[in-house]
VOBA-1610 file (N, C-alpha, C; in pm, whole numbers, padded with zeros to 5 digits, always signed):
BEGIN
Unk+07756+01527+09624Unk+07698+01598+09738Unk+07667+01496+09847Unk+07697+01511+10011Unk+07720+01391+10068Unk+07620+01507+10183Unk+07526+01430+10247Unk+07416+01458+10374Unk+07503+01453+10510Unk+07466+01576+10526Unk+07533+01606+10702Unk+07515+01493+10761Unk+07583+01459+10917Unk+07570+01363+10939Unk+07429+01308+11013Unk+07390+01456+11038Unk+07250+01481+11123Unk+07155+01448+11000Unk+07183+01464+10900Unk+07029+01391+10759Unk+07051+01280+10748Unk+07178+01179+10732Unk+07229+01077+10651Unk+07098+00967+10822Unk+07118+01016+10931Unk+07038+00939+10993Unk+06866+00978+11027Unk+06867+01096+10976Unk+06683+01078+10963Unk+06649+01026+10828Unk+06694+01031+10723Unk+06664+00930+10570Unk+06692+00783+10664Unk+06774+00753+10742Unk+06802+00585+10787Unk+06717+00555+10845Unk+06615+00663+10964Unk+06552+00647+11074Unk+06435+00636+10957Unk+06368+00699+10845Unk+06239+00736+10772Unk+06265+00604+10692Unk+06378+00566+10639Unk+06367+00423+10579Unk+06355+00298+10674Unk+06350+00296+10793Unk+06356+00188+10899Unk+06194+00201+10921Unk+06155+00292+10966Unk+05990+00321+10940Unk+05912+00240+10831Unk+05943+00330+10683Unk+05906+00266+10587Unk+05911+00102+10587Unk+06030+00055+10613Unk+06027-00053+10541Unk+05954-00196+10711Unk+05931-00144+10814Unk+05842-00190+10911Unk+05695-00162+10888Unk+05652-00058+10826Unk+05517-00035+10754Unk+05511-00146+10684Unk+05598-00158+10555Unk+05588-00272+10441Unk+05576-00420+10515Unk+05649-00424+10620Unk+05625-00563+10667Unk+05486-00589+10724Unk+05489-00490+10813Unk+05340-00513+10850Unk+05193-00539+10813Unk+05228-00464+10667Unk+05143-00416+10528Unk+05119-00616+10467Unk+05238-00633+10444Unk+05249-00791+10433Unk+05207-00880+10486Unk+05246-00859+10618Unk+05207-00947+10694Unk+05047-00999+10720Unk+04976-00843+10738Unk+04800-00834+10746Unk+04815-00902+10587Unk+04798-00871+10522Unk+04775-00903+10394Unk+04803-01089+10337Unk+04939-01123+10385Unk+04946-01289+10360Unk+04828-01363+10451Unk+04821-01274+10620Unk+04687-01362+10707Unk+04591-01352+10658Unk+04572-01239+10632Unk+04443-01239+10566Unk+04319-01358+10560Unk+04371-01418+10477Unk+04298-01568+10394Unk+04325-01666+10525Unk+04378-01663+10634Unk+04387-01746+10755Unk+04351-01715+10898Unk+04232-01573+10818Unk+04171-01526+10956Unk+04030-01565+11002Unk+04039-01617+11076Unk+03875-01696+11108Unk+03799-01629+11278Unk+03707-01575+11240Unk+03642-01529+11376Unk+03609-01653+11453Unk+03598-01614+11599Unk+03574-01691+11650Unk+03404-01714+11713Unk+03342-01792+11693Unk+03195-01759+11768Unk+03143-01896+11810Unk+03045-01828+11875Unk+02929-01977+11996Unk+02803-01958+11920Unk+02775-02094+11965Unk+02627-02132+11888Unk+02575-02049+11913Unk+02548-01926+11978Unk+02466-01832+12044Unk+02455-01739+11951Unk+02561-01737+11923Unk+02632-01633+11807Unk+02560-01654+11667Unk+02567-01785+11613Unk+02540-01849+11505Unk+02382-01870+11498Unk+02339-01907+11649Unk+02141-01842+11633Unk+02143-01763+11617Unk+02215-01631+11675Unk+02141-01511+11652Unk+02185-01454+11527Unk+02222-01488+11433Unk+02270-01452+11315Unk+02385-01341+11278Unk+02482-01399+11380Unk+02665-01321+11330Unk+02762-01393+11327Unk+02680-01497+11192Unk+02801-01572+11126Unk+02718-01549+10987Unk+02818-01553+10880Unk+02816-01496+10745Unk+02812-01659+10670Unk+02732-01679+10619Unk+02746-01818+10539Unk+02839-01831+10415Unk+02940-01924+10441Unk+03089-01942+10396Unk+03181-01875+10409Unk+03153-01783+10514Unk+03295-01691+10609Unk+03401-01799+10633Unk+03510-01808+10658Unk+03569-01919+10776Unk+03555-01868+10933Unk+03540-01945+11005Unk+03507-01956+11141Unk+03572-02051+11177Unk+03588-02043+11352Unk+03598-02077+11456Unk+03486-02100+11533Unk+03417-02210+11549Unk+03228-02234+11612Unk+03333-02351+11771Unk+03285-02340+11863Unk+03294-02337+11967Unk+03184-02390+12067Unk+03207-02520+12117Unk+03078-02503+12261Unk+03128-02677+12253Unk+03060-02689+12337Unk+03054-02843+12401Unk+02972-02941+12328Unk+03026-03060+12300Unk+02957-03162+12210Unk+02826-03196+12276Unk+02700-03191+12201Unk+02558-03255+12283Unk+02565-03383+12346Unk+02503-03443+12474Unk+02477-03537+12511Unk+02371-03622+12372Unk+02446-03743+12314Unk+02344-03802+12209Unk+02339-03774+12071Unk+02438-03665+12060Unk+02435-03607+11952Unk+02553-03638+11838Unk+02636-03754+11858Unk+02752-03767+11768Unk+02678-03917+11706Unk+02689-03853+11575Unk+02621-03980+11495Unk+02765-03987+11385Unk+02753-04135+11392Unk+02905-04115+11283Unk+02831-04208+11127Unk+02879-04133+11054Unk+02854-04260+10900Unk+02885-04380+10855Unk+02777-04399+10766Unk+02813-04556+10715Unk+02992-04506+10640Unk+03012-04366+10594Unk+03127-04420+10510Unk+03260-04452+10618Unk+03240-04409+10757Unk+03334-04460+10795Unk+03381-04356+10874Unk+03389-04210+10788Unk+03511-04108+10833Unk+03449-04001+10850Unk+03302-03960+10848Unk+03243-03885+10829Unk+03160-03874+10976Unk+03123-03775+11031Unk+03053-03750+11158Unk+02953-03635+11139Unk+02861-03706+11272Unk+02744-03536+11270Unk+02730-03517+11388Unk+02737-03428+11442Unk+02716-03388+11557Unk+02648-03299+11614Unk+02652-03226+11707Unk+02538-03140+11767Unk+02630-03022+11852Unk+02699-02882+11848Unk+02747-02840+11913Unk+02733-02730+11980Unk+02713-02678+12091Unk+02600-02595+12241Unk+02654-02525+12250Unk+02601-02434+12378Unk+02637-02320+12436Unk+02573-02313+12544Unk+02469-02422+12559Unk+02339-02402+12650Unk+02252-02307+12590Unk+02265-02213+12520Unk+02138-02107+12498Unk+02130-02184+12354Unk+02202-02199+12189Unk+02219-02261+12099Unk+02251-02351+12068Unk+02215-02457+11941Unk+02257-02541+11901Unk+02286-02529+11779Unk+02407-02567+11705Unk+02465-02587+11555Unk+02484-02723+11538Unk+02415-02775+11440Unk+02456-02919+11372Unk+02581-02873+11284Unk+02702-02969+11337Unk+02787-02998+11202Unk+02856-03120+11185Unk+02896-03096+11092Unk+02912-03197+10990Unk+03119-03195+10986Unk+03160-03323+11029Unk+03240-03313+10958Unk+03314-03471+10904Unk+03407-03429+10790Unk+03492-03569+10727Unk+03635-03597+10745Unk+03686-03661+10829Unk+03811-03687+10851Unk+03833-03741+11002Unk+03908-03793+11054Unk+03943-03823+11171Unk+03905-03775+11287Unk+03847-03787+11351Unk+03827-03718+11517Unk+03942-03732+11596Unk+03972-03628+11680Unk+04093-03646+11802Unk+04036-03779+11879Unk+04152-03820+11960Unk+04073-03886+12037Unk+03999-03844+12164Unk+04043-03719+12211Unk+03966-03685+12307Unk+03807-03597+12269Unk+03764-03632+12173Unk+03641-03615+12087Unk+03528-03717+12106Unk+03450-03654+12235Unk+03337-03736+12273Unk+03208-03635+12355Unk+03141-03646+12360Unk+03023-03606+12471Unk+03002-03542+12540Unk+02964-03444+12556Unk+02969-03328+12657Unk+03129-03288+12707Unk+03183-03263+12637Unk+03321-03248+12580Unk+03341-03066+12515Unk+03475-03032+12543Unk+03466-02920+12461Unk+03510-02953+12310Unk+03454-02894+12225Unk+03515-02856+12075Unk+03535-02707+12048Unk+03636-02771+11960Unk+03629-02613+11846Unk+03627-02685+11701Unk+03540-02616+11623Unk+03504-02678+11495Unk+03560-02546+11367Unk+03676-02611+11274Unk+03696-02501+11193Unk+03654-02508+11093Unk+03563-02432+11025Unk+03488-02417+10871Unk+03412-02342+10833Unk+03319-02328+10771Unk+03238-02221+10786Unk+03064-02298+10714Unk+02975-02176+10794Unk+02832-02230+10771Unk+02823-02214+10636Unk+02741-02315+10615Unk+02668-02396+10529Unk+02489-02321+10524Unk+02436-02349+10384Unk+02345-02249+10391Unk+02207-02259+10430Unk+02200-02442+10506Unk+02116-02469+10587Unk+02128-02474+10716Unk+02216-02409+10767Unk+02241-02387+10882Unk+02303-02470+10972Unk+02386-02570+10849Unk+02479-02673+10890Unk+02632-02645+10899Unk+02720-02653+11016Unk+02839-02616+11048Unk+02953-02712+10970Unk+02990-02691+10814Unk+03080-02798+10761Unk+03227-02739+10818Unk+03266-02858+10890Unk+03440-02861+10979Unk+03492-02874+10874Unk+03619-02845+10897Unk+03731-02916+10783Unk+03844-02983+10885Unk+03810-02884+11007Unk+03906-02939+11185Unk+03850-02963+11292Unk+03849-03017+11330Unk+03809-03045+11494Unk+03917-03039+11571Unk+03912-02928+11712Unk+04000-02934+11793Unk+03926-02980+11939Unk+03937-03128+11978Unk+03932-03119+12158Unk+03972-03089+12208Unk+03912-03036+12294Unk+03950-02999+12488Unk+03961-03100+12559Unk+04032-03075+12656Unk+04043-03183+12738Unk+03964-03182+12878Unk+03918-03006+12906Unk+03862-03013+12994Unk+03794-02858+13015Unk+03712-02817+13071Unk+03709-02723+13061Unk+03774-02559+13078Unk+03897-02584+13107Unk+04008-02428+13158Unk+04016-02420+12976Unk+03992-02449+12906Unk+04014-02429+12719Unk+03903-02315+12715Unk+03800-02328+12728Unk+03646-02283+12683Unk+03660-02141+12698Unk+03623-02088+12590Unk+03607-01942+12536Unk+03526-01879+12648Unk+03573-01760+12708Unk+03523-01690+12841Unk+03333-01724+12856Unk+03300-01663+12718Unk+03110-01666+12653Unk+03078-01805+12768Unk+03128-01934+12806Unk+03060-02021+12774Unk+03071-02040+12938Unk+03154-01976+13024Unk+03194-01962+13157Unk+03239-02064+13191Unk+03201-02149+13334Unk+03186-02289+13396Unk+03064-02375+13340Unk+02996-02377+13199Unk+02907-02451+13134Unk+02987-02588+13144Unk+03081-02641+13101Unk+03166-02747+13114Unk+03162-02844+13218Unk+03160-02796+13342Unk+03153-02820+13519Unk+03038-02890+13512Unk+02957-02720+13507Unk+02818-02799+13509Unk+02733-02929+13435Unk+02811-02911+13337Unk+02730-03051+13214Unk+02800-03150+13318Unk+02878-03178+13352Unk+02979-03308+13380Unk+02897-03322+13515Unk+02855-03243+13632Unk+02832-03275+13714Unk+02684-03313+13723Unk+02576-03246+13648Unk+02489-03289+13578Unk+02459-03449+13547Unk+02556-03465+13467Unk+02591-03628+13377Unk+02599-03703+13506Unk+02717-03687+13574Unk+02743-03729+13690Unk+02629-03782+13845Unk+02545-03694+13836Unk+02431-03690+13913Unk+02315-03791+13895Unk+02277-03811+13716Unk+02178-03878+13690Unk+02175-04026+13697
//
């Protein structure tokens, strides 16, 4: 028994469906485990970050605030928003454009003293990077710095 020619292409058209569902189905499902919200210290005071979520934490490095370790590879830092501050912590290499009233993005998730453990650090180079939340904060720190 062989399907008119008008069925043989809605079963083709309902299996082209199906099997773009399945990908999609996949796709959410493999990210899954590589989805990290993004938030500002503002965010992280006011309590909408989940302790050991993965995250994306965001804001400008403190003036004074990058203390690095005796072991060498390890850093602490201080990272803003102007309204918040998050201490974190991280072990491995810094970019080099990783300094001082600077933008970051820090990837890891809080810690249950309210310490931000990185596993990444991403610098900015300047402020056109900075997550909308944080506006021209960037400008202003620099011109600030600049002034004193």
């Amino acid at each position: 028994m062989t399907l008119a020619p008008k069925h043989q292409r809605l079963v083709l058209v309902l299996l082209a469906v199906a099997a773009l569902i399945g990908a999609v189905m996949l796709a959410m499902w493999g990210l899954s485990d590589r989805a990290a919200y993004f938030r500002t210290p503002q965010d992280v005071a006011a309590g909408r970050a989940e302790v050991g979520v993965p995250l994306r934490l965001g804001g400008m490095v403190q003036q004074g605030s990058i203390k690095r370790m005796p072991d060498g590879v390890s850093v602490a830092f201080v990272l803003t928003d102007g309204v918040g501050q998050v201490p974190v912590r991280f072990t491995g290499i810094v970019p080099d454009l990783f300094k001082e009233n600077s933008g970051a993005v820090a990837e890891g998730e809080l810690a249950r003293d309210g310490t931000f453990v990185a596993t990444t650090i991403l610098a900015k180079h300047d402020e056109r990077y900075m997550p909308p939340q944080m506006g021209n904060q960037a400008a202003e720190l620099m011109t600030r710095e600049t002034v004193k």
